[in-house]
Backbone bond lengths (Angstrom), bond angles and torsions (degrees), N, CA, C in turn:
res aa  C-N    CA-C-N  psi(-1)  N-CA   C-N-CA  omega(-1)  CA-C   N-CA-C  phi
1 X - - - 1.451 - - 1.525 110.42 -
2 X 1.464 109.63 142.29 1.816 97.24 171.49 1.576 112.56 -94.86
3 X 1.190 81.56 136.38 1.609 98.13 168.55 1.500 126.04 -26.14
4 X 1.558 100.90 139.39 1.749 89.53 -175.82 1.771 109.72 -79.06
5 X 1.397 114.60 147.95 1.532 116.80 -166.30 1.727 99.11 -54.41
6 X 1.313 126.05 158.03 1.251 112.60 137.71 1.864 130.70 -68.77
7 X 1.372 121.42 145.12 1.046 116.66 -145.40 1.832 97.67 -84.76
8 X 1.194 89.29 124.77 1.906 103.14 -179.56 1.675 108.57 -119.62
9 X 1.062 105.29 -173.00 1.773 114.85 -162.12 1.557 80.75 -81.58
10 X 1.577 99.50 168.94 1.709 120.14 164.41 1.428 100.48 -92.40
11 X 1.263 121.26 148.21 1.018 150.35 167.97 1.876 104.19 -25.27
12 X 1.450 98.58 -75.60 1.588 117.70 155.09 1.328 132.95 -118.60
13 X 1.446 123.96 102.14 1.335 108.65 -165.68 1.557 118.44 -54.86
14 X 1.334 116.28 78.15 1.031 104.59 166.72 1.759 122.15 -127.20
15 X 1.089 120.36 20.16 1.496 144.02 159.17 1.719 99.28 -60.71
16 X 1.011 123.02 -45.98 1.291 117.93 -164.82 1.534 118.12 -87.76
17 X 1.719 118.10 -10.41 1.126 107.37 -160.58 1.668 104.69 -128.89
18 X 1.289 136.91 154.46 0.582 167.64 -122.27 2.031 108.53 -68.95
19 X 0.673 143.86 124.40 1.475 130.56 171.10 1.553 118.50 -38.01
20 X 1.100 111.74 129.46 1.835 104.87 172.64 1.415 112.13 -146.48
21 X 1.414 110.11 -158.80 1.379 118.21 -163.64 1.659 94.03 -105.77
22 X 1.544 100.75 -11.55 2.013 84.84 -167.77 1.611 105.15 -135.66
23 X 1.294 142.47 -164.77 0.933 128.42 168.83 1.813 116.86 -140.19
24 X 1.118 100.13 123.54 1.935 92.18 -167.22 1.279 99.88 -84.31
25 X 1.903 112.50 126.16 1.587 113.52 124.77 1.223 129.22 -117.99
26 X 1.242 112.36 132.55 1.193 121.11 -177.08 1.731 122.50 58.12
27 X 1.050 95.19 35.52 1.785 103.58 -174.27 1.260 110.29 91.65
28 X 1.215 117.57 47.96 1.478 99.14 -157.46 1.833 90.23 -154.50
29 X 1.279 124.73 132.73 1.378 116.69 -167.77 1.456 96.84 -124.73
30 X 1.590 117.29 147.36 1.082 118.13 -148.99 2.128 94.10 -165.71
31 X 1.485 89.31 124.14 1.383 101.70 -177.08 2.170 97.92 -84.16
32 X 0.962 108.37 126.44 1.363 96.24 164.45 1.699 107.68 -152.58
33 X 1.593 111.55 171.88 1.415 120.18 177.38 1.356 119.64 -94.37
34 X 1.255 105.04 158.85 1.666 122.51 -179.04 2.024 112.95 -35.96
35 X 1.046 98.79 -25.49 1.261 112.03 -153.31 1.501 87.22 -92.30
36 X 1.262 136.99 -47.69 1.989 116.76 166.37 0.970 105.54 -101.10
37 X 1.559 124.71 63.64 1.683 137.78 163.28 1.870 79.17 -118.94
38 X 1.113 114.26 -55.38 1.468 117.95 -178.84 1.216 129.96 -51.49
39 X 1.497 109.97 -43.52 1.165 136.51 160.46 1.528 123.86 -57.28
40 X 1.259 122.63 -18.43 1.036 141.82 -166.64 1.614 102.15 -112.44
41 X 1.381 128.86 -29.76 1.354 142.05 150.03 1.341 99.87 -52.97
42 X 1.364 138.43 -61.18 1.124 121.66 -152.44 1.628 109.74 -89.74
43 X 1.589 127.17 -2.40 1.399 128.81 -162.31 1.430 79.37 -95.84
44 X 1.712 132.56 -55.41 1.366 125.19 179.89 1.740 131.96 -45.95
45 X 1.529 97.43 -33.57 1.409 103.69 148.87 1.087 128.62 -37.14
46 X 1.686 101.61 -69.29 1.888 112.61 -167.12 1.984 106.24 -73.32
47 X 1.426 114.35 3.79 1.140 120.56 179.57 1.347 92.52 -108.77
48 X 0.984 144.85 -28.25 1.677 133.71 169.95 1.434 121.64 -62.51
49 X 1.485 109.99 -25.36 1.429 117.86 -138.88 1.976 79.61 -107.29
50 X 1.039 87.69 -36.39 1.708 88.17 162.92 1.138 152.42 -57.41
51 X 1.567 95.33 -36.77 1.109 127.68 176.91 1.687 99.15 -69.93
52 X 0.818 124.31 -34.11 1.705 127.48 -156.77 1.377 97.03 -114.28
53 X 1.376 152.57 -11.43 1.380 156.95 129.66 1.261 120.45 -108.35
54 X 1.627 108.11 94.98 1.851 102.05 -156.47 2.140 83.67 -93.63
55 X 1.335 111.82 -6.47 1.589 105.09 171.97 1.842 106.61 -62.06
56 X 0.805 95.98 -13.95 1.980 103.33 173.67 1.069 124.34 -102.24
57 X 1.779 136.43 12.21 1.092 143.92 -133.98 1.590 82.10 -101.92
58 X 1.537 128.25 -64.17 1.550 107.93 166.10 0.811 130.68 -4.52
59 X 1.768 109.01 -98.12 1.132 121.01 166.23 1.402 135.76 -29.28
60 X 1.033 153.39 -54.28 1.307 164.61 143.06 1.858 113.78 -20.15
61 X 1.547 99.86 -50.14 1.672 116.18 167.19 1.443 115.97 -74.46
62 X 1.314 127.62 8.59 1.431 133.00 167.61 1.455 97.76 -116.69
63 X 1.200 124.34 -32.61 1.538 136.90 -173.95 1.664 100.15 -48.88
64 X 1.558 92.97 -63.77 1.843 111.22 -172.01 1.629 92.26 -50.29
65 X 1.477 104.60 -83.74 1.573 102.60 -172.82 1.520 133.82 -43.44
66 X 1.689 108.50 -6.77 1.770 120.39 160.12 1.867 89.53 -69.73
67 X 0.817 112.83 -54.41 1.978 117.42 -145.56 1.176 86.38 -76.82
68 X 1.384 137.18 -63.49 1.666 111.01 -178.24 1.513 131.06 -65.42
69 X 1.497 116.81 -12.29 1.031 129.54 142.16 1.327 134.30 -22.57
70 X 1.185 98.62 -70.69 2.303 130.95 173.89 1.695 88.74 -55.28
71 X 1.481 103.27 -72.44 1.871 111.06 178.14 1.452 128.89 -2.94
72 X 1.980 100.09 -68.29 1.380 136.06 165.38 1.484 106.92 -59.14
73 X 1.280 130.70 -56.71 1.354 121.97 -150.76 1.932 84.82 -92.94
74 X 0.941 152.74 -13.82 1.575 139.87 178.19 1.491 109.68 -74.29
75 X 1.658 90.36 -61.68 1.502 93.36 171.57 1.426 135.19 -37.68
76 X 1.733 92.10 -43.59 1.777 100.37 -171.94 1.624 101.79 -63.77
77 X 1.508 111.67 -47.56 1.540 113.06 -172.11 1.844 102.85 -84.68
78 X 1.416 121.57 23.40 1.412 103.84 150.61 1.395 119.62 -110.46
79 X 1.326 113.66 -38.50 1.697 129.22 169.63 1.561 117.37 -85.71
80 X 1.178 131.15 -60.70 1.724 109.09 -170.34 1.800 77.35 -82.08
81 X 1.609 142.19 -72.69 1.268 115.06 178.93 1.755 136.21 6.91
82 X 1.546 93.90 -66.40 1.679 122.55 -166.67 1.615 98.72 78.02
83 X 1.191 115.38 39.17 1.091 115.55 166.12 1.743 125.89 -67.23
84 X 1.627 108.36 -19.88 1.193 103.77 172.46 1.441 115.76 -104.76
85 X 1.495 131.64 25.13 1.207 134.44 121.63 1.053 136.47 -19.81
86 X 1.600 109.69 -40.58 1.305 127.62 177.23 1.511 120.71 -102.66
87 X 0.980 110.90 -48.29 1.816 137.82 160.09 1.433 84.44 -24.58
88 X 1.572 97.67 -107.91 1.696 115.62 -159.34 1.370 116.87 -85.50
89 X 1.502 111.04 22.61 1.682 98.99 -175.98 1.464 141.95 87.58
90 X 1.800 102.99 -35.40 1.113 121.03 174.92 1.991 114.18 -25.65
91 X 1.276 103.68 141.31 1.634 101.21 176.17 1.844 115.15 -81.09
92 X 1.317 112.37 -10.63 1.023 119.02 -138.27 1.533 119.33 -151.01
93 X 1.602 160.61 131.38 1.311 120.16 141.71 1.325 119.24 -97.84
94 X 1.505 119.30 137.04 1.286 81.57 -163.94 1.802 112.97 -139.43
95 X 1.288 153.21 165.29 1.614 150.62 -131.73 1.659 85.07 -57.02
96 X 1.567 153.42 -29.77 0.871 145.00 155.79 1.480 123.39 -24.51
97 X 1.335 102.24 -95.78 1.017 128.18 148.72 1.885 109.93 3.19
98 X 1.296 95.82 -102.56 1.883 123.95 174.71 1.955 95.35 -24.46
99 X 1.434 93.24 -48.28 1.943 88.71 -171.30 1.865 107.08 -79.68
100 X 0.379 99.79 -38.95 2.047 103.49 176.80 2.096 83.73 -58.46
101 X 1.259 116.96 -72.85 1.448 97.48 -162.37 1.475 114.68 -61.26
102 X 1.075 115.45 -20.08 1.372 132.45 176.83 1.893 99.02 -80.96
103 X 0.690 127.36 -9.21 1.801 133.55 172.60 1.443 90.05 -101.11
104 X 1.491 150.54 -79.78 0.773 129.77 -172.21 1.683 137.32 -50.77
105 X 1.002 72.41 -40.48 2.081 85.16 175.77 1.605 101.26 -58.53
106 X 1.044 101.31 -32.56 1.881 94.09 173.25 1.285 113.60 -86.38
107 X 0.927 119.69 -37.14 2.055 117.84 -178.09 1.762 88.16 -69.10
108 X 1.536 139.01 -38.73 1.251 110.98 161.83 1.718 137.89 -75.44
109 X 1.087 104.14 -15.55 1.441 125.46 160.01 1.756 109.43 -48.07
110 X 1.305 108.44 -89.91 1.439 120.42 174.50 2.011 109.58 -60.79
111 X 1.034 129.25 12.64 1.159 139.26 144.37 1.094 128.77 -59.64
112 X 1.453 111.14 -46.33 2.049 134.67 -137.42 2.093 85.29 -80.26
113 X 1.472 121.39 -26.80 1.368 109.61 -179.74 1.959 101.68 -84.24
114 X 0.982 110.68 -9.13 1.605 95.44 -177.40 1.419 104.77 -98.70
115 X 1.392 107.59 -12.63 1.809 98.55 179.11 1.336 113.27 -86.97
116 X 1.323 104.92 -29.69 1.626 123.75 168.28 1.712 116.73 -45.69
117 X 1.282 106.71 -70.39 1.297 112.22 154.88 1.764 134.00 -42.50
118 X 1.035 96.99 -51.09 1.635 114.66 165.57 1.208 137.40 -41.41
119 X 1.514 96.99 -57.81 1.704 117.26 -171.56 1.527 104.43 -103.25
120 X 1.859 120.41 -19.43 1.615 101.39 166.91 1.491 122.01 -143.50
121 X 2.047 88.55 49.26 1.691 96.81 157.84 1.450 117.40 -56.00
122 X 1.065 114.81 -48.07 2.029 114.19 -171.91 1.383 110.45 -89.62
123 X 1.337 117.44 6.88 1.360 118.83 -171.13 1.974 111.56 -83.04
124 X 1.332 115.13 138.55 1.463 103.08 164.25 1.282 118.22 -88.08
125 X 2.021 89.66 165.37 1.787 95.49 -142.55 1.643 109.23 -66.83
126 X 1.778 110.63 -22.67 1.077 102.87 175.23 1.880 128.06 -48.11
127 X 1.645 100.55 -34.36 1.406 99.75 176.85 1.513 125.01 -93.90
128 X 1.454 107.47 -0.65 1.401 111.32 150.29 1.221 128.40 -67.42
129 X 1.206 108.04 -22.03 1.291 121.05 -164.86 1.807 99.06 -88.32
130 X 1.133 124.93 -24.90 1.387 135.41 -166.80 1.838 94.51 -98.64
131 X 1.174 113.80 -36.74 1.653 116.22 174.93 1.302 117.91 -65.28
132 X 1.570 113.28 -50.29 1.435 127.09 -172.69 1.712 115.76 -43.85
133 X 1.469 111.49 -39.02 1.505 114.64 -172.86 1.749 120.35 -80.65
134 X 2.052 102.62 -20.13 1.553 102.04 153.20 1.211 124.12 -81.37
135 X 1.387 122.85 -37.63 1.148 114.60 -173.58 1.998 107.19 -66.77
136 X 0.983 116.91 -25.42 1.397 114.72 154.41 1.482 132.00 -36.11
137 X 1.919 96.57 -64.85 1.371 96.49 178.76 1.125 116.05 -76.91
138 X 1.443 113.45 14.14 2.027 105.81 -173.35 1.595 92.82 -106.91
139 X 1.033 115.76 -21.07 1.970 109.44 178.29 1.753 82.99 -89.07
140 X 0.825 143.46 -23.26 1.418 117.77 -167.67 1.689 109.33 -84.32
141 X 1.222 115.96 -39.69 1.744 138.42 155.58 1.242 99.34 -23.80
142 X 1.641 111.28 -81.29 1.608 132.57 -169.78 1.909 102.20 -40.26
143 X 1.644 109.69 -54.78 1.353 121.41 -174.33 1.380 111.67 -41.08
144 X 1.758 109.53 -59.15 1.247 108.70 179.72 0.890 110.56 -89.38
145 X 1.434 149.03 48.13 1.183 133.39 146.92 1.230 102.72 -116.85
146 X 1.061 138.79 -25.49 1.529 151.29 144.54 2.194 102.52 -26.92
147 X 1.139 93.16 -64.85 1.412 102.69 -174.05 1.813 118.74 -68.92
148 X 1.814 95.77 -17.60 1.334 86.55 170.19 1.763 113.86 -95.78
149 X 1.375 98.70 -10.67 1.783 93.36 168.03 1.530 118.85 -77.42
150 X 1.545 112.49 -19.94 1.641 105.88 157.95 1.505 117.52 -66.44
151 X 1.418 111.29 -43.55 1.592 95.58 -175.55 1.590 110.79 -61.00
152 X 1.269 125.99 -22.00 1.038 146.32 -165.40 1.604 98.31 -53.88
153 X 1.479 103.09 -89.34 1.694 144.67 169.50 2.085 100.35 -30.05
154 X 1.310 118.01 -40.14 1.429 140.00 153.65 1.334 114.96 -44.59
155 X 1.961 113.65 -69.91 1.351 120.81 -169.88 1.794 96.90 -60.74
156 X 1.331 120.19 -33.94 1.714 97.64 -175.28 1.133 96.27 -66.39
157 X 1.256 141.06 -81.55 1.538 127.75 -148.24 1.532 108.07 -56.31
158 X 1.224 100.86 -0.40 2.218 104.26 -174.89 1.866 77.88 -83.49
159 X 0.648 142.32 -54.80 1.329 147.55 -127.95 1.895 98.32 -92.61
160 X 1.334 113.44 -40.91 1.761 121.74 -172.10 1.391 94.05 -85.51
161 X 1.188 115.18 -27.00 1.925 113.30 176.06 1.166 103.33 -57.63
162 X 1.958 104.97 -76.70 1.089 108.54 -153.40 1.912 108.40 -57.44
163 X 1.279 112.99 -25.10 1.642 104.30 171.58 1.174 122.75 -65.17
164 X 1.547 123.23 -28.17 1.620 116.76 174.37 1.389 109.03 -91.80
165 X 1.515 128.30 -0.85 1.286 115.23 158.06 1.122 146.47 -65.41
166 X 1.518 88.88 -20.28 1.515 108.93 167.77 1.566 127.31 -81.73
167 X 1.264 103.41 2.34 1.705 118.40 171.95 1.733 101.72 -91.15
168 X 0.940 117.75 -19.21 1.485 126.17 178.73 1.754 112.83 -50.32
169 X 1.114 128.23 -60.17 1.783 115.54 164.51 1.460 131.04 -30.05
170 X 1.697 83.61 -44.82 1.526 97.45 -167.04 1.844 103.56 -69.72
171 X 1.214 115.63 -56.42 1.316 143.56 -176.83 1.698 89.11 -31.42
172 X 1.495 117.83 -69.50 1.122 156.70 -136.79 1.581 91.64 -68.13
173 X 1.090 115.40 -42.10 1.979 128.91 -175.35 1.512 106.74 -81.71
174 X 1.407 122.74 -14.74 1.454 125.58 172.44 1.373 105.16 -90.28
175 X 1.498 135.61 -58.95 0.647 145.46 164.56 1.869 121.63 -29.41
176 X 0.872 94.00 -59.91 2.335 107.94 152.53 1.455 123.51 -39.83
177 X 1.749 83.70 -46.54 2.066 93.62 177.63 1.372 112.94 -79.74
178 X 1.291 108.96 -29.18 1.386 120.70 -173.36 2.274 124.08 -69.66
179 X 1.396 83.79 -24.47 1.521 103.36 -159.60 1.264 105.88 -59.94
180 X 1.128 128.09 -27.28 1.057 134.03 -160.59 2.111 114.45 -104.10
181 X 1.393 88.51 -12.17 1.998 101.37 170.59 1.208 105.01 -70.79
182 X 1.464 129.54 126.29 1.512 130.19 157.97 1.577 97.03 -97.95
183 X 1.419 108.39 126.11 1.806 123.08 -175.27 1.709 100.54 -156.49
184 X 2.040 78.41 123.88 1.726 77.57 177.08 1.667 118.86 -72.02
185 X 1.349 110.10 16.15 1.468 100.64 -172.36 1.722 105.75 -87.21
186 X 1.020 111.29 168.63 1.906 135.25 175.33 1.528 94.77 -69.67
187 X 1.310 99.01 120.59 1.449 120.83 173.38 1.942 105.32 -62.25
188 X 1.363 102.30 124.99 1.376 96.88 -175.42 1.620 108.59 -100.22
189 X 1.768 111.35 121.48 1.462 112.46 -175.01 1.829 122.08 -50.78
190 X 1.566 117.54 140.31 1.285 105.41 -179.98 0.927 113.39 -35.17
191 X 1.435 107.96 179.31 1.691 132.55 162.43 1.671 104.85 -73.37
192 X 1.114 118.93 -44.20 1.745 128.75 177.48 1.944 88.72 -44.76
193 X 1.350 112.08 -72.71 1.050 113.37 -131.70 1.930 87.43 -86.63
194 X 1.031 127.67 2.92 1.487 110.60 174.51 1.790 95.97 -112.33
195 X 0.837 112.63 31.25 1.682 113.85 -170.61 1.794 94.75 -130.64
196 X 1.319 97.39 -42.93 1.885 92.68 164.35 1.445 127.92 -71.41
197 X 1.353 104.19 -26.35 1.260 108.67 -163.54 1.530 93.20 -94.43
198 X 0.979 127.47 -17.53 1.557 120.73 165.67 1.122 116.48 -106.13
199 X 1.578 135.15 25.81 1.030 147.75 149.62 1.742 107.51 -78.65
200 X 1.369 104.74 -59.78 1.340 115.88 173.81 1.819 112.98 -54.79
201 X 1.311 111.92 -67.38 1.730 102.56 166.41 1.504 129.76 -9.64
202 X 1.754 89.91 -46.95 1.651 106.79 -159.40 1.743 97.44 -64.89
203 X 1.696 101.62 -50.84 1.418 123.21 -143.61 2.220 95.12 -73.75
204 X 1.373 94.55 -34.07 1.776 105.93 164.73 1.187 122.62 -67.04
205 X 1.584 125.27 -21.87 1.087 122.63 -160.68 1.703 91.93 -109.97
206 X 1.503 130.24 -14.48 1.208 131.88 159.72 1.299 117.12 -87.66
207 X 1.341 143.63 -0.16 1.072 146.63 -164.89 1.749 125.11 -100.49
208 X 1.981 88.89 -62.80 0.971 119.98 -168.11 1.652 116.09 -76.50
209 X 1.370 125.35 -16.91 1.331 121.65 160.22 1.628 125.24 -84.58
210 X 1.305 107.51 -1.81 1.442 109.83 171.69 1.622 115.53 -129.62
211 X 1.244 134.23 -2.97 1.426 133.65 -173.26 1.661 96.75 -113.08
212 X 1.147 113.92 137.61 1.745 119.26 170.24 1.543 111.80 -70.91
213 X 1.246 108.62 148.06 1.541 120.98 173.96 1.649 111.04 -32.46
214 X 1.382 135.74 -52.80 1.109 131.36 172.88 1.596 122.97 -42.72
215 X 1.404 107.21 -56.88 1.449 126.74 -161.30 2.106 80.02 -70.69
216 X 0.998 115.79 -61.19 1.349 121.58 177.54 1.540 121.54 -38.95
217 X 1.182 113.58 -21.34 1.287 123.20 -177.96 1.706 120.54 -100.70
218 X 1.419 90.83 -26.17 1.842 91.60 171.25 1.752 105.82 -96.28
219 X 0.947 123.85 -7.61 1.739 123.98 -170.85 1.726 80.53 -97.62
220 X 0.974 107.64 -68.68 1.937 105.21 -165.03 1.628 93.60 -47.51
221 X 1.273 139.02 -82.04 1.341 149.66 173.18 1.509 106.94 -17.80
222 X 1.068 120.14 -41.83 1.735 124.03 -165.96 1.738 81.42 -79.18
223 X 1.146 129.87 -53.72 1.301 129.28 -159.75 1.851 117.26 -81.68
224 X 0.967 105.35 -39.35 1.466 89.56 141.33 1.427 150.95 -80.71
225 X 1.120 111.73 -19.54 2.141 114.93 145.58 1.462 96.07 -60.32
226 X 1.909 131.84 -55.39 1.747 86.63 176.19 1.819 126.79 -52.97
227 X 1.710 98.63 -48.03 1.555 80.31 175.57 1.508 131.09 -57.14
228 X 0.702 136.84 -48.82 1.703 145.43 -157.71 1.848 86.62 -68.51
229 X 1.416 137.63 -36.87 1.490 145.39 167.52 1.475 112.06 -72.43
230 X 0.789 115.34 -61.13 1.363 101.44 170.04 1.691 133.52 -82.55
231 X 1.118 119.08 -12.17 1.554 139.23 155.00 1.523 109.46 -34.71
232 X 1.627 86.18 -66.13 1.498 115.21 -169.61 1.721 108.90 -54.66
233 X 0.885 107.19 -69.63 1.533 133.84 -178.46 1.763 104.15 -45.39
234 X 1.463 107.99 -47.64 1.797 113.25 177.54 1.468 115.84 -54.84
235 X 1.513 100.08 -67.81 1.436 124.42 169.22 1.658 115.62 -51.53
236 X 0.902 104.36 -40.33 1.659 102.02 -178.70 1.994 99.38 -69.67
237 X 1.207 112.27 -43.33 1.363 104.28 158.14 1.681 141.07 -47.10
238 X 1.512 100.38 -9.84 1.359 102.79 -170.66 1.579 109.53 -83.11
């Protein structure tokens, strides 16, 4: 039989605490799915199994960085893919969706320093030194795929613009007829512009309860340089 481990920290203390809506590392709160709660079962494994044959500690630290590897590349081909269209049926993927994988890809992102630590405290430096350059390219993987679910989360609202921009001529010929009415009433906003702005509502009100302020700040930011660019560019056509 092998020996029982000596008793060391969890990976993430989160066995001990309470069920919630988010998941902390390192100060850091993070919406994610069932599926890297599992994943996270199985990295604590390959950190146990280490612990109790640290002559395998290599091995095992290339092991992890194969499995989050598979992690990244399934995910990518089930969600930006739509691979689980087919999988589970789903009709749809949809800014939901895109933000949970986009939550996870970051709780493994801001991970990649605790596994580092983890998997090659007892390790010699020569084979740190041979680890250090995957575990690189596997946060850099995670990065861009992270970055292609913003352009993603981007291309919809690129997509509801560019359709109400094209109501813009029409708009544009009322607006001509109109110029010339003096009425004490409240100018009522186009149809373009109350159809964006509740396009956007929708896309905040799906966003903003599951993505952290950061991730929130480069998708919102990307999307206003499209507006203020393409605004510009419509209108300057008129």
């Amino acid at each position: 039989e092998l020996p029982e481990p000596l008793p060391q920290p969890p990976l993430l203390e989160s066995e001990v605490r309470p069920p919630r809506d988010t998941l902390d590392l390192r100060g850091r709160q993070f919406h994610i799915v069932r599926t890297v709660l599992e994943l996270l079962s199985l990295l604590e494994e390959y950190r146990k199994f280490a612990a109790i044959m640290p002559v395998f500690a290599s091995e095992v630290a290339h092991r992890v960085v194969e499995l989050v590897k598979v992690f990244n590349s399934r995910s990518c081909q089930l969600v930006l893919g739509a691979g689980a269209m087919q999988v589970s049926g789903l009709k749809s993927i949809t800014a939901k969706h895109l933000a949970l994988s986009c939550q996870c890809l970051g709780f493994l992102i801001h991970l990649q320093p605790v596994l580092r630590d983890v998997l090659s405290g007892d390790m010699a430096e020569h084979r740190k030194a041979l680890l250090a350059p995957e575990m690189a390219r596997l946060a850099q993987d995670l990065a861009v795929h992270r970055d292609e679910i913003y352009a993603k989360l981007v291309a919809i609202m690129r997509e509801r613009l560019l359709a109400g921009t094209r109501q813009l001529p029409a708009s544009a010929e009322k607006w001509g007829a109109a110029s010339g009415a003096v009425t004490p009433k409240r100018v009522r906003a186009t149809t373009f512009a109350e159809s964006t702005a509740k396009q956007l509502r929708v896309l905040t009100g799906v966003l903003v309860p599951i993505m952290t302020a950061e991730d929130l700040g480069v998708v919102f930011g990307r999307i206003s340089i499209l507006f203020s660019a393409t605004l510009a560019e419509s209108y300057g056509r008129l």
